[in-house]
C-alpha positions in Angstrom: -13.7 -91.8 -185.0 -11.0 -91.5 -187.3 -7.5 -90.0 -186.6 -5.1 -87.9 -188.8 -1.5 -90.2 -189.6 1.2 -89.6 -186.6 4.3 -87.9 -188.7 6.5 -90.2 -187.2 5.0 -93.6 -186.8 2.3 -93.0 -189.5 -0.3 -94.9 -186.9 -3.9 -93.1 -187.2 -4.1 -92.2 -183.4 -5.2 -88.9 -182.3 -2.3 -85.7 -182.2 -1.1 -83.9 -179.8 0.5 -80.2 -180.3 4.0 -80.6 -180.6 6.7 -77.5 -180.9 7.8 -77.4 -185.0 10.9 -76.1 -183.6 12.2 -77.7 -180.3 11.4 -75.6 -177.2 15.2 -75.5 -176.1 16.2 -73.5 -179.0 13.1 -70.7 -178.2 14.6 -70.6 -174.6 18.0 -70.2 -176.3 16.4 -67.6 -178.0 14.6 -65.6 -175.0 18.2 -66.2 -173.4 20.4 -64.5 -175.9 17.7 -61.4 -177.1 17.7 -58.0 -175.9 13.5 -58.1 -175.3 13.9 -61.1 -173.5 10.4 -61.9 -175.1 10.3 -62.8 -178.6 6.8 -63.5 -180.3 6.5 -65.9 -183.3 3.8 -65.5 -185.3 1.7 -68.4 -186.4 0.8 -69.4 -190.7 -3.0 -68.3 -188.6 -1.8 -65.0 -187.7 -1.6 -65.9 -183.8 1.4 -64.6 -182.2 3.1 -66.3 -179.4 6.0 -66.4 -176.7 6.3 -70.1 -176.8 6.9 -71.0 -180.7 4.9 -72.4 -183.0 2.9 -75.6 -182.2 0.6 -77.9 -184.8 -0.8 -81.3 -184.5 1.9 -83.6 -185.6 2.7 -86.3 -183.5 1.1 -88.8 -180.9 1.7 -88.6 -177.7 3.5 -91.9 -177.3 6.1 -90.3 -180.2 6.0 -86.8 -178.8 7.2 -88.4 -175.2 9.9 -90.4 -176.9 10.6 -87.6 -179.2 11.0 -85.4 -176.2 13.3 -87.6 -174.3 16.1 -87.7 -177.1 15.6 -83.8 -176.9 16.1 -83.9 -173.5 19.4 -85.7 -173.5 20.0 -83.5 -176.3 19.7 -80.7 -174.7 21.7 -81.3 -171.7 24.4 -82.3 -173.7 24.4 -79.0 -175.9 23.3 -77.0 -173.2 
């Protein structure tokens, strides 16, 4: 079988769905609105609570990906 490219370490390896805009910022986001549930709207026309998500990473870089946003996060937030 053959994969799409990782957009990080350009290995073919099969991709995982990964946030295009970190998932701290949308809780940031349900945080400071007044409908406490904002919907994003996806380029297919699928709306959803949690952001948008595509197949862009591996899952080995999506788990180091996420631990820099972690320690990110908790030094932001």
């Amino acid at each position: 079988m053959i994969f799409p490219e990782c957009a990080l370490c350009n290995e073919s390896k099969e991709l995982v769905e990964s946030h295009v805009i970190s998932k701290m910022f949308y809780r940031w986001i349900k945080k400071t609105t007044k409908t406490k549930v904002p919907r994003f709207r996806s380029m297919e026309g699928e709306i959803s609570q949690d952001g948008y998500k595509i197949y862009l990473l591996c899952s080995d870089c999506e788990q180091e990906f996420s631990r820099y946003e972690t320690y990110f996060s908790s030094v932001v937030y």
